[in-house]
mmCIF file as Biopython writes it, N, C-alpha, C and O atoms, coordinates in Angstrom:
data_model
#
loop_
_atom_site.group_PDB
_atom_site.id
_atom_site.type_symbol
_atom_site.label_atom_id
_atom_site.label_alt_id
_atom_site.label_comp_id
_atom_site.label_asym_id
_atom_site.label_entity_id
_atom_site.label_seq_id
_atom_site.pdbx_PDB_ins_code
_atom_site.Cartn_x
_atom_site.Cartn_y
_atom_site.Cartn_z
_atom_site.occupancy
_atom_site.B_iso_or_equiv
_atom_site.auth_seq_id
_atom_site.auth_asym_id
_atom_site.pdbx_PDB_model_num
ATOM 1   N N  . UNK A ? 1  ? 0.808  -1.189  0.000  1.0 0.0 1  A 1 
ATOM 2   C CA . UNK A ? 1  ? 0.000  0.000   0.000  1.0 0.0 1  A 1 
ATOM 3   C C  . UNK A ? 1  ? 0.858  1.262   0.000  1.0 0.0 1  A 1 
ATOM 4   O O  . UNK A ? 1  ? 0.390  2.293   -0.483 1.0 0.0 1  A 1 
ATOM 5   N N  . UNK A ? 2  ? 2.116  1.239   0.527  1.0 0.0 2  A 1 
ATOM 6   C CA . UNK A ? 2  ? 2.745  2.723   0.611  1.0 0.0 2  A 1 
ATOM 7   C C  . UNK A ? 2  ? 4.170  1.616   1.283  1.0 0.0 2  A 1 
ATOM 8   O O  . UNK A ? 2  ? 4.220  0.488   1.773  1.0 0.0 2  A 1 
ATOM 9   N N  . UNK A ? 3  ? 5.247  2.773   0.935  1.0 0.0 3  A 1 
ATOM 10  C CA . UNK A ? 3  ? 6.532  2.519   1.868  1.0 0.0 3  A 1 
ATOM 11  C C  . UNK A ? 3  ? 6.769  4.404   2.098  1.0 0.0 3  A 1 
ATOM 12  O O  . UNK A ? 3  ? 6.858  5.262   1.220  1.0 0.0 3  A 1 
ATOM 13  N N  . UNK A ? 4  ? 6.820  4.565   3.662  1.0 0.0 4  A 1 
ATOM 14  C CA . UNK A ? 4  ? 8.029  5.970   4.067  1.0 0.0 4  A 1 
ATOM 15  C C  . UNK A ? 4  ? 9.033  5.723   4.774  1.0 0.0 4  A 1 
ATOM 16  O O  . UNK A ? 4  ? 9.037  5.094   5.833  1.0 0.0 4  A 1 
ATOM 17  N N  . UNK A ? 5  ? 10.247 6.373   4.036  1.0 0.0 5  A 1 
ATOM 18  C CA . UNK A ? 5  ? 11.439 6.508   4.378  1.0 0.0 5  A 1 
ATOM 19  C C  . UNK A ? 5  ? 11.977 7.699   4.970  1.0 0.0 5  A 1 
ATOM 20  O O  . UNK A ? 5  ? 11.603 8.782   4.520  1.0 0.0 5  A 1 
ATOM 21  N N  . UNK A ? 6  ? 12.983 7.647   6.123  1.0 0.0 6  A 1 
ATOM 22  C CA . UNK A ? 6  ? 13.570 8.675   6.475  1.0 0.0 6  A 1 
ATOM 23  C C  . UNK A ? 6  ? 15.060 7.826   7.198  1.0 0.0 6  A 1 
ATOM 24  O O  . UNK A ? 6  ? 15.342 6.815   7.842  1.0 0.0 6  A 1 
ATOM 25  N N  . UNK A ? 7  ? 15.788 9.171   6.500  1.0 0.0 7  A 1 
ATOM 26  C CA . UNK A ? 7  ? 17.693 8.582   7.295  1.0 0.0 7  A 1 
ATOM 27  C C  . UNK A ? 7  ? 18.404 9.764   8.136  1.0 0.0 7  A 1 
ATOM 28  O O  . UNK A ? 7  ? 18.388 10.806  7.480  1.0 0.0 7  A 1 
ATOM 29  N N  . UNK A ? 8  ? 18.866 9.870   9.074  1.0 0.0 8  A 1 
ATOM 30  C CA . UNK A ? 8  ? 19.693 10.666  9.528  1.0 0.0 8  A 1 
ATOM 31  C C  . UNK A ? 8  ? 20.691 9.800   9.959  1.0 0.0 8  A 1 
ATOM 32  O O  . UNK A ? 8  ? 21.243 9.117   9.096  1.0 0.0 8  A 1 
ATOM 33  N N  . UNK A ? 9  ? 21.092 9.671   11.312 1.0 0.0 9  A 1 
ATOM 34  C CA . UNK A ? 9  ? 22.196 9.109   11.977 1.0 0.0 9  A 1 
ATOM 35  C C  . UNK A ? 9  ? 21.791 7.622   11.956 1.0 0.0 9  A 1 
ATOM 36  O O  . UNK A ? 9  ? 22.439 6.596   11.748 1.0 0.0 9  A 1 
ATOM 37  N N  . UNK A ? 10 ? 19.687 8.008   12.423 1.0 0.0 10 A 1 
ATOM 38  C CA . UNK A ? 10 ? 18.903 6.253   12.641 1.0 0.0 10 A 1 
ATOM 39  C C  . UNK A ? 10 ? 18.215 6.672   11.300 1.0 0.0 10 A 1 
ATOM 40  O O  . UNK A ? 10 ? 17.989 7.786   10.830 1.0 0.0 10 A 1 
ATOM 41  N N  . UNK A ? 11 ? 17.895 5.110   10.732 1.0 0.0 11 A 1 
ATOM 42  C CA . UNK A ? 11 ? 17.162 4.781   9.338  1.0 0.0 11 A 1 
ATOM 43  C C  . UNK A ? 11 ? 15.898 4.369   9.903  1.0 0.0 11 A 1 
ATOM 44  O O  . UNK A ? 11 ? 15.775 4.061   11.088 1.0 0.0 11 A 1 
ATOM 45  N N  . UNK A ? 12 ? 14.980 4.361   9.079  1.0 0.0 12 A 1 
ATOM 46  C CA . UNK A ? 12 ? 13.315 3.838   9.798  1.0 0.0 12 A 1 
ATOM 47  C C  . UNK A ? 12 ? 12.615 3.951   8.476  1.0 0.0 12 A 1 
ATOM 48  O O  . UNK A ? 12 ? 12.590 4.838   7.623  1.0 0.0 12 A 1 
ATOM 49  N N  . UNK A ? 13 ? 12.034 2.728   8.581  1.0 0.0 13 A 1 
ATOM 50  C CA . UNK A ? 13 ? 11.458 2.847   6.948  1.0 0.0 13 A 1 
ATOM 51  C C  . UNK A ? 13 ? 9.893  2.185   7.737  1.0 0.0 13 A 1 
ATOM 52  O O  . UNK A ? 13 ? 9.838  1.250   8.535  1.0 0.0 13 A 1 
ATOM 53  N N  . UNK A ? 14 ? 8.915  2.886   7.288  1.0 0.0 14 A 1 
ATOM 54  C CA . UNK A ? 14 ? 7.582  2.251   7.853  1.0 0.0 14 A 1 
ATOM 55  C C  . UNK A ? 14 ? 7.090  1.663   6.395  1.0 0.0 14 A 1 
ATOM 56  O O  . UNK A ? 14 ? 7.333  2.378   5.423  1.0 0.0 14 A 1 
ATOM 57  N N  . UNK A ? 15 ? 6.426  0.428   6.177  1.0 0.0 15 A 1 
ATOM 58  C CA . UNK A ? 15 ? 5.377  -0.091  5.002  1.0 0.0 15 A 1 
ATOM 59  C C  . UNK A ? 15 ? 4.122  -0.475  5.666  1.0 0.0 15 A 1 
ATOM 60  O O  . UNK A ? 15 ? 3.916  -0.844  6.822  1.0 0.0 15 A 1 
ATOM 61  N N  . UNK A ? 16 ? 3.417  -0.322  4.775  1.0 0.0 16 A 1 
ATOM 62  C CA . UNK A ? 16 ? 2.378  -0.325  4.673  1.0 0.0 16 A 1 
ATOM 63  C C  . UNK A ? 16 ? 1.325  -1.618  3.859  1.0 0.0 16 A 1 
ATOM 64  O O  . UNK A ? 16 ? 1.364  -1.754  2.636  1.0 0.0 16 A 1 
ATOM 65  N N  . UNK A ? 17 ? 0.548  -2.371  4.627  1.0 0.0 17 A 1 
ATOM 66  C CA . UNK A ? 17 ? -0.261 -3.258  4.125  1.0 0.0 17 A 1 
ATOM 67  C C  . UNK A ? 17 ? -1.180 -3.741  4.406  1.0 0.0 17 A 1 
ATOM 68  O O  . UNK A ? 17 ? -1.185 -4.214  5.543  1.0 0.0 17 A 1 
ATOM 69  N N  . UNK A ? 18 ? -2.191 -3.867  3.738  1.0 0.0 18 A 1 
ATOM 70  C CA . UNK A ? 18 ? -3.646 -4.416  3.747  1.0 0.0 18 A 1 
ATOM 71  C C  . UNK A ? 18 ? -4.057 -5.265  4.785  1.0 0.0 18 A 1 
ATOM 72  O O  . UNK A ? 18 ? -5.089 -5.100  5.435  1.0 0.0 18 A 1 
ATOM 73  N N  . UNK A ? 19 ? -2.925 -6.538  5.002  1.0 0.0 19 A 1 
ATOM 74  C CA . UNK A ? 19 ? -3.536 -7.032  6.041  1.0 0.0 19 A 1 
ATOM 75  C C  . UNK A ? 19 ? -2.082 -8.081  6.398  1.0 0.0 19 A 1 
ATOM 76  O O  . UNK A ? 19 ? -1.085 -8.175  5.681  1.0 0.0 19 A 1 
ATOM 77  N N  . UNK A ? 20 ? -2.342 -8.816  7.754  1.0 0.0 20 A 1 
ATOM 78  C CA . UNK A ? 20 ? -1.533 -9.083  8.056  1.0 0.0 20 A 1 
ATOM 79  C C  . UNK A ? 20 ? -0.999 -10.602 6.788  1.0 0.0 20 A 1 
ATOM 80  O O  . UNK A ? 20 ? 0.149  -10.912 6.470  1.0 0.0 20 A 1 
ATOM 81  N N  . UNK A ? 21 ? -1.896 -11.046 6.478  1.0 0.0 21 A 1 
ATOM 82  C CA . UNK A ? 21 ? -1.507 -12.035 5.337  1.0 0.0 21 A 1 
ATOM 83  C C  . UNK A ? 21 ? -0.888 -11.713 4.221  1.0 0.0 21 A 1 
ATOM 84  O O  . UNK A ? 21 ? -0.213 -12.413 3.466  1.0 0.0 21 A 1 
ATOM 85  N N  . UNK A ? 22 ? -1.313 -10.037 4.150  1.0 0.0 22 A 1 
ATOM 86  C CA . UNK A ? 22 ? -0.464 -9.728  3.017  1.0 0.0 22 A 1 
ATOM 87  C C  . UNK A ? 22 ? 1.353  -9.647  3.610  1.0 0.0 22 A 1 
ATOM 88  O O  . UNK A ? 22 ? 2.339  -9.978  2.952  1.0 0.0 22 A 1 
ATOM 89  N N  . UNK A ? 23 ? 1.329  -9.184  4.814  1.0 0.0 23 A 1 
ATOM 90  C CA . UNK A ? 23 ? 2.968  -9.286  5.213  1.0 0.0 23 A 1 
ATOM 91  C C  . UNK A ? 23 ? 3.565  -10.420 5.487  1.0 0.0 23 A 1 
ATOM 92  O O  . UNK A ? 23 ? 4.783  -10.575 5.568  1.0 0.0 23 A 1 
ATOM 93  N N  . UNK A ? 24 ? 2.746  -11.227 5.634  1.0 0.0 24 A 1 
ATOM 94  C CA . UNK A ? 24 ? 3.552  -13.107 5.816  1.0 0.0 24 A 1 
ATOM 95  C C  . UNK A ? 24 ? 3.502  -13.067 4.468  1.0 0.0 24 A 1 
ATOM 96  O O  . UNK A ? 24 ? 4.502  -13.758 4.272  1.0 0.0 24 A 1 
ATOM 97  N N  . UNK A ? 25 ? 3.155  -12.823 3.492  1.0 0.0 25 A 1 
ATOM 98  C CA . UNK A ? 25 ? 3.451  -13.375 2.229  1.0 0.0 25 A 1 
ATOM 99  C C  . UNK A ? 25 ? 4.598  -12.442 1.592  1.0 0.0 25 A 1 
ATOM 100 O O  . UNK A ? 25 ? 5.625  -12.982 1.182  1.0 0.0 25 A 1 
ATOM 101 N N  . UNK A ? 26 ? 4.471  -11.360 1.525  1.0 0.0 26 A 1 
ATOM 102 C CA . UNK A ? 26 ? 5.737  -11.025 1.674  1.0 0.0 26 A 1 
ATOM 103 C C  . UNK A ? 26 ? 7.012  -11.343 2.151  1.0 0.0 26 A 1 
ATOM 104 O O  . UNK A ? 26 ? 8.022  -11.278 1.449  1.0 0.0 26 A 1 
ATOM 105 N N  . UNK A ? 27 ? 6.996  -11.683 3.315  1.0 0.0 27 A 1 
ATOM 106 C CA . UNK A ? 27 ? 7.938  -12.239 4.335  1.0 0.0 27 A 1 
ATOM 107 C C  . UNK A ? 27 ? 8.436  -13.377 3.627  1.0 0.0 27 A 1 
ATOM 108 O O  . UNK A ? 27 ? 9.658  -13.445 3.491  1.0 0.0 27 A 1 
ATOM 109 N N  . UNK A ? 28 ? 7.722  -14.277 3.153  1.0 0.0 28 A 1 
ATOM 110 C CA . UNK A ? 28 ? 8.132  -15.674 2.442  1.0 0.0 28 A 1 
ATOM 111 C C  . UNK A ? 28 ? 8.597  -15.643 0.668  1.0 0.0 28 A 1 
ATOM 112 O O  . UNK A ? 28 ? 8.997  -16.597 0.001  1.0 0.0 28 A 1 
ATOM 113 N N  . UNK A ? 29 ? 8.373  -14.152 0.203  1.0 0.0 29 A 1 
ATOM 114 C CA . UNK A ? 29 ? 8.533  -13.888 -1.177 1.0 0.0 29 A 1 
ATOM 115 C C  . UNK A ? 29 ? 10.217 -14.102 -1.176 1.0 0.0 29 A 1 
ATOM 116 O O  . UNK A ? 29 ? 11.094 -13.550 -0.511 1.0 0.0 29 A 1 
ATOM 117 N N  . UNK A ? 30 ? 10.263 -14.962 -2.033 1.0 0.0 30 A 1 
ATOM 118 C CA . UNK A ? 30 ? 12.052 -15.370 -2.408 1.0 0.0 30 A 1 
ATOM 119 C C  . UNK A ? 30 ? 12.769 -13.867 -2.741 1.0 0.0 30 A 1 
ATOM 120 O O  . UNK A ? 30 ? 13.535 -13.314 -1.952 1.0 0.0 30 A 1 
ATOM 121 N N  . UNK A ? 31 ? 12.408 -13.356 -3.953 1.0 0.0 31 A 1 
ATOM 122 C CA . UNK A ? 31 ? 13.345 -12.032 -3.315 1.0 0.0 31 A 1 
ATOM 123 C C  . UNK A ? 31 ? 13.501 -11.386 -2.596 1.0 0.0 31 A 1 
ATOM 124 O O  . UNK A ? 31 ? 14.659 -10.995 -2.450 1.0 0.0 31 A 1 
ATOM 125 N N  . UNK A ? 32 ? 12.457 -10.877 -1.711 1.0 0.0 32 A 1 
ATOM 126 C CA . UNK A ? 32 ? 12.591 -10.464 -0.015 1.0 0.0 32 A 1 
ATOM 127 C C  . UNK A ? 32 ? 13.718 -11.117 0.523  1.0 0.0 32 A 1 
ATOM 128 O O  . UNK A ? 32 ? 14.856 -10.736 0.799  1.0 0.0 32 A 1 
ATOM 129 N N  . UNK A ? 33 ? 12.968 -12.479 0.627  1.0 0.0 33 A 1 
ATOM 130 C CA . UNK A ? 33 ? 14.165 -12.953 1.523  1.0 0.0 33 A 1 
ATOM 131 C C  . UNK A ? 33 ? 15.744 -13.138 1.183  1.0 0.0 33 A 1 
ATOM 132 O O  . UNK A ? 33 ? 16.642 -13.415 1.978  1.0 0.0 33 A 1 
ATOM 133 N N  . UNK A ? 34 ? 15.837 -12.906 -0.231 1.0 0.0 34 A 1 
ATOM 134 C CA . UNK A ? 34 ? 17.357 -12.468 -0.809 1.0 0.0 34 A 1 
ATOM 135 C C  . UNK A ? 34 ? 17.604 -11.100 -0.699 1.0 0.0 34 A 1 
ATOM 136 O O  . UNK A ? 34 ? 18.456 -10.982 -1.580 1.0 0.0 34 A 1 
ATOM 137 N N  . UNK A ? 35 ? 17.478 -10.169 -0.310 1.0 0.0 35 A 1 
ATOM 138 C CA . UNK A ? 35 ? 17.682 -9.044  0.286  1.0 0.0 35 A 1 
ATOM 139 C C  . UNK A ? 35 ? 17.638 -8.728  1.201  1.0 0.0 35 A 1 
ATOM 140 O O  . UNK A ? 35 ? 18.216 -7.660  1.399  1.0 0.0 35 A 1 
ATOM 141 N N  . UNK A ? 36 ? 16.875 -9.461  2.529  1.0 0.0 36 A 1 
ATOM 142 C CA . UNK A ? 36 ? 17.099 -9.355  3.762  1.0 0.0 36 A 1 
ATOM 143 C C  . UNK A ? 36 ? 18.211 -10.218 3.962  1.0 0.0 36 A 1 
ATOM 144 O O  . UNK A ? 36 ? 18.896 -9.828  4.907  1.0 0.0 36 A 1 
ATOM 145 N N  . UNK A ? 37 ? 18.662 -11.304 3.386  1.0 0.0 37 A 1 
ATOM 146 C CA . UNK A ? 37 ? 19.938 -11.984 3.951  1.0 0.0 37 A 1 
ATOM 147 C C  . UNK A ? 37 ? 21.369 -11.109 3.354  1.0 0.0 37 A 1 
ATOM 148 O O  . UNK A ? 37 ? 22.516 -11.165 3.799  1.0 0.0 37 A 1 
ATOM 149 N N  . UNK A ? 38 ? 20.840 -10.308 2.203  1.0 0.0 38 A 1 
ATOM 150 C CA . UNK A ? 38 ? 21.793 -9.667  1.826  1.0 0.0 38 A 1 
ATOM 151 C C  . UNK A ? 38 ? 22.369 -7.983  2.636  1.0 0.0 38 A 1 
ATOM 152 O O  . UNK A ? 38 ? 23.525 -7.564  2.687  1.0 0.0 38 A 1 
ATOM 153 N N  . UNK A ? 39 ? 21.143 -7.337  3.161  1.0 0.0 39 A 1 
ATOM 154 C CA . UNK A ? 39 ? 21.441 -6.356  4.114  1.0 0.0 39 A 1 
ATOM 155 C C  . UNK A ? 39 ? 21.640 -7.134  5.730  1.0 0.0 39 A 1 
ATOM 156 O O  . UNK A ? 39 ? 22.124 -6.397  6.589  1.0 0.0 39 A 1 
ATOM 157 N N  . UNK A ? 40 ? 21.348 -8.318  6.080  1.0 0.0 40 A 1 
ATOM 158 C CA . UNK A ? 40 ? 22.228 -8.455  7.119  1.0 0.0 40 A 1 
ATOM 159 C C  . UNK A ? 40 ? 23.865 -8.891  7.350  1.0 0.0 40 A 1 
ATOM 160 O O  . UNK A ? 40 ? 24.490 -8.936  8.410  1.0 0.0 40 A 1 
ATOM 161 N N  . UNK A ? 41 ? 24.409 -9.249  5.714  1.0 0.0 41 A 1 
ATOM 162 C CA . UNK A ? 41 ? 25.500 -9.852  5.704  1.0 0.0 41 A 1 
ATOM 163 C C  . UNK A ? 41 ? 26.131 -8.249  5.571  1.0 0.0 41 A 1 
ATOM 164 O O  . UNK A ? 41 ? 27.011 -7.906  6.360  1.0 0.0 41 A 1 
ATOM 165 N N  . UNK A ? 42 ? 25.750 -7.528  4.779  1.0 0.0 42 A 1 
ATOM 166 C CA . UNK A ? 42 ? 26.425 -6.020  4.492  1.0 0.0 42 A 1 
ATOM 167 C C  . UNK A ? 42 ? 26.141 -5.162  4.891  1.0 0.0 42 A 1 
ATOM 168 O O  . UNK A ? 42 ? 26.964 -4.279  4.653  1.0 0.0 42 A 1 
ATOM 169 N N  . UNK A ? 43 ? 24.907 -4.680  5.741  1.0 0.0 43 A 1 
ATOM 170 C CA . UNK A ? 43 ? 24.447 -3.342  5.835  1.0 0.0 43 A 1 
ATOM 171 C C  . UNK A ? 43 ? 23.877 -2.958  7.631  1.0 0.0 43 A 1 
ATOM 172 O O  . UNK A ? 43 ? 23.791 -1.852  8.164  1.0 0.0 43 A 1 
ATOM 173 N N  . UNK A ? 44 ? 23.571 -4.303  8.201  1.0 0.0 44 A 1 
ATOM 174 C CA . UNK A ? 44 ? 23.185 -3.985  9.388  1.0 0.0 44 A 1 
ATOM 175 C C  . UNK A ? 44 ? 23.215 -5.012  10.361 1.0 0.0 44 A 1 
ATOM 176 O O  . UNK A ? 44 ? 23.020 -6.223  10.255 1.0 0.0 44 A 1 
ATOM 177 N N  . UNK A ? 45 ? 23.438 -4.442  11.130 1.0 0.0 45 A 1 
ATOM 178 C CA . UNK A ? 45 ? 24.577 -5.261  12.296 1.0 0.0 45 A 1 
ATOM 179 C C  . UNK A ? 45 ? 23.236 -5.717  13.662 1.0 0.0 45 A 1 
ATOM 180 O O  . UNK A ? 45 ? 23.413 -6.431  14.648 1.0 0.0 45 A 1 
ATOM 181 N N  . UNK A ? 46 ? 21.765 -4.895  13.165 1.0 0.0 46 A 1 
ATOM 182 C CA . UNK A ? 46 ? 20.977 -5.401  14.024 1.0 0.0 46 A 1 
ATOM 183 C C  . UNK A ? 46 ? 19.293 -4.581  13.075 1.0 0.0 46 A 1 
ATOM 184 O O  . UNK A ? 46 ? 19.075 -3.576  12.398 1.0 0.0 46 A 1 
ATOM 185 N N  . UNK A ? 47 ? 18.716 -5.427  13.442 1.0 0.0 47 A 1 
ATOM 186 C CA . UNK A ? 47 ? 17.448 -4.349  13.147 1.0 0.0 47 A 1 
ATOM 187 C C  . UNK A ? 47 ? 16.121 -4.433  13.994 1.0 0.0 47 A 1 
ATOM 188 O O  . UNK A ? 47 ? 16.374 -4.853  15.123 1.0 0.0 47 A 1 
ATOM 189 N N  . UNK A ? 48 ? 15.154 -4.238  13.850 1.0 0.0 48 A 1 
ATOM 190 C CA . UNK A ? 48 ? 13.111 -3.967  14.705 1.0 0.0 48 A 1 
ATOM 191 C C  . UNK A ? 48 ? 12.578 -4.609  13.712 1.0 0.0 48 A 1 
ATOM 192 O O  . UNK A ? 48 ? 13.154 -4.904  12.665 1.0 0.0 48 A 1 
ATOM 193 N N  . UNK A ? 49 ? 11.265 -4.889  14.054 1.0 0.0 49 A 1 
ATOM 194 C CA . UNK A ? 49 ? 10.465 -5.400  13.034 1.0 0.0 49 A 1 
ATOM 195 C C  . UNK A ? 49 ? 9.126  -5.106  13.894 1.0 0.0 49 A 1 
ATOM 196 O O  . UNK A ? 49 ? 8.570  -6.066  14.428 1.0 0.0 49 A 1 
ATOM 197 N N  . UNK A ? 50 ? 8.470  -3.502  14.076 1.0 0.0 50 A 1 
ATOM 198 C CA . UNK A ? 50 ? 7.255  -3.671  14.759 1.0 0.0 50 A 1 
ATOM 199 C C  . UNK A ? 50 ? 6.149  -3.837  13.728 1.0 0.0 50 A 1 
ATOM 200 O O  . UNK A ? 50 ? 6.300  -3.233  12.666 1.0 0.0 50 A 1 
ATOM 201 N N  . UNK A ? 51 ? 4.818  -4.738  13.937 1.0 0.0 51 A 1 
ATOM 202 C CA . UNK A ? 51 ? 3.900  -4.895  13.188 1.0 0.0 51 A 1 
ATOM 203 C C  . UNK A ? 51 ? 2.517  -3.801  14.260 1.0 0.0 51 A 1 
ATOM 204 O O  . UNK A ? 51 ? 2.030  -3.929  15.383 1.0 0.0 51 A 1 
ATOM 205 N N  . UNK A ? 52 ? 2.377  -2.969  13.321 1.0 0.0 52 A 1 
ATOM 206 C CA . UNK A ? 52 ? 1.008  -2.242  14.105 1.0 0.0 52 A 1 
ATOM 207 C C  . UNK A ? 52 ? -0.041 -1.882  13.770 1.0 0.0 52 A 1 
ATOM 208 O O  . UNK A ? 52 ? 0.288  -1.312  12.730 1.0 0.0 52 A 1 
ATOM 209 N N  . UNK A ? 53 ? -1.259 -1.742  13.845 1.0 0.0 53 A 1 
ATOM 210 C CA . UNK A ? 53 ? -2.407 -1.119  13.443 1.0 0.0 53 A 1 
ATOM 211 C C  . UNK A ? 53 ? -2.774 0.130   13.393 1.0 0.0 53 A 1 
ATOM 212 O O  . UNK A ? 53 ? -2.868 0.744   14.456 1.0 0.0 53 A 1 
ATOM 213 N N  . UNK A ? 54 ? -3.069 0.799   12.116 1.0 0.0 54 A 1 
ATOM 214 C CA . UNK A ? 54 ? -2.599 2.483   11.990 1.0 0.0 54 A 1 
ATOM 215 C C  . UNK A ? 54 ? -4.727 2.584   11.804 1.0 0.0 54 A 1 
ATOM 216 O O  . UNK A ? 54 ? -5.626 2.341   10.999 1.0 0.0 54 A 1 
ATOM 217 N N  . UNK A ? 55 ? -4.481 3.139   13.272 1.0 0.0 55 A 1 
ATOM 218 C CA . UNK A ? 55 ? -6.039 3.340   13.475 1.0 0.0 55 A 1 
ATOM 219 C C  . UNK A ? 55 ? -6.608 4.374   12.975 1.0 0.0 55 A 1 
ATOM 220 O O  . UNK A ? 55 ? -7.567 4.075   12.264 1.0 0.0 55 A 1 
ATOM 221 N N  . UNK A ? 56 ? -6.383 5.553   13.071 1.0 0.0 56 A 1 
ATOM 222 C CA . UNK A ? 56 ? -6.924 6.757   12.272 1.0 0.0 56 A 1 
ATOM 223 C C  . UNK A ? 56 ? -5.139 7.380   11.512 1.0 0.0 56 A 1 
ATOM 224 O O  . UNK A ? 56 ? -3.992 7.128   11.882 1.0 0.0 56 A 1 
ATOM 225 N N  . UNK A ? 57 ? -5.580 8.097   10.552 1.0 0.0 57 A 1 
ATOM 226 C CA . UNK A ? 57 ? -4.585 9.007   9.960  1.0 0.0 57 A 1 
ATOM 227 C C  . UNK A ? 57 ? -4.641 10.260  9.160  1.0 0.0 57 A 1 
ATOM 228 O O  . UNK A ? 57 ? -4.841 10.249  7.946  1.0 0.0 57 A 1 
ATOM 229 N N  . UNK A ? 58 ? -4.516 11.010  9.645  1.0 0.0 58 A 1 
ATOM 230 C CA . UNK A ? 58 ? -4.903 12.788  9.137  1.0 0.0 58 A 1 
ATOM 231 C C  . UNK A ? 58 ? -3.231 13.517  9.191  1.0 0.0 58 A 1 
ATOM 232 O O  . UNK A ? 58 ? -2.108 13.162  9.548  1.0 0.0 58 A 1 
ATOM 233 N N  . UNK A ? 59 ? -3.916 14.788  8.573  1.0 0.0 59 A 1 
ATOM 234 C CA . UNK A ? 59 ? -2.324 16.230  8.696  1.0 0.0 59 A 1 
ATOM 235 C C  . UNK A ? 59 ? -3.138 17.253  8.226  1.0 0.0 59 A 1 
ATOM 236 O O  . UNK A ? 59 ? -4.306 17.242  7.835  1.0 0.0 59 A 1 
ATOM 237 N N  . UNK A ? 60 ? -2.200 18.262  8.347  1.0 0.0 60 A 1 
ATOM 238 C CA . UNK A ? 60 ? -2.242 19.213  7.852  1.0 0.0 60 A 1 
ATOM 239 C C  . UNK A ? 60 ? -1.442 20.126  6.678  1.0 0.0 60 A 1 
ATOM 240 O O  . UNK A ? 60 ? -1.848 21.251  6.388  1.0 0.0 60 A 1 
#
């Protein structure tokens, strides 16, 4: 549904998806998982993985 990115010193990338079946399937998509084994061998030495429910969302 959406990916936002932001980097300074800390990186944080939030995505976005329909439902939680849509992120286990993701999770199990073969190139995913060749790019997550590939940014933990080169790029990050630890990472989060929060899953949450984005209940309302507005701005200005």
């Amino acid at each position: 549904m959406g990916v936002e990115t932001a980097r300074t010193h800390l990186g944080i990338t939030v995505s976005y998806w329909s439902s939680l079946d849509a992120i286990k399937n993701w999770k199990r998509n073969s190139e995913h998982r060749i790019a997550q084994k590939k940014g933990r061998e080169m790029w990050y030495s630890s990472y989060r993985i929060r899953i949450a429910k984005v209940e309302h969302d507005y701005g200005f």
